[in-house]
N, C-alpha and C positions, 0 to 999 in steps of 0.2 A: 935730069931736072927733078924735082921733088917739092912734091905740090900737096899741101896738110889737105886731110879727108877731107874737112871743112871748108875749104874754100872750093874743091871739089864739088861738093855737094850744093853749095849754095849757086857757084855759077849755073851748072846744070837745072835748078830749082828755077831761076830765075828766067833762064830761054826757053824753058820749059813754060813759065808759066807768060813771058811774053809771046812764044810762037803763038801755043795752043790754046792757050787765054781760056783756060777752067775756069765754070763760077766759083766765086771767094769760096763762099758756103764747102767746094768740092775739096779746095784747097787747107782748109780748113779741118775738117772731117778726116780727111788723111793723116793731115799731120798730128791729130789728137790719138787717132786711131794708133800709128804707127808708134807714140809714145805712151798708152796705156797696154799695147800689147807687149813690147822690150818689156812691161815689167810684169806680166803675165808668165802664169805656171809653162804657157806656150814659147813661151820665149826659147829654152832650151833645143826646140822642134823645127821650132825657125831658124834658129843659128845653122845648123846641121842644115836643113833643106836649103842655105843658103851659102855656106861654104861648098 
């Protein structure tokens, strides 16, 4: 079975954010975070420490 990254990520997102119910603000801040850092000189650092 083969399941695209994306719906992946969003189911998990989602019970993640109904289990553990982060403030918005937290939820928020991550996901700002997570998408100015992919374009960050770091990004290269994080790919590697992440594969």
């Amino acid at each position: 079975m083969d399941v695209p990254l994306w719906f992946a990520l969003v189911v998990v997102g989602w019970l993640g954010v109904k289990l553990i119910r982060p403030p918005l603000w937290l939820v928020l801040v991550l996901l700002l975070g997570g998408y100015l850092l992919a374009d960050s000189l770091l990004a290269p650092v994080v790919d590697t420490a992440v594969k």
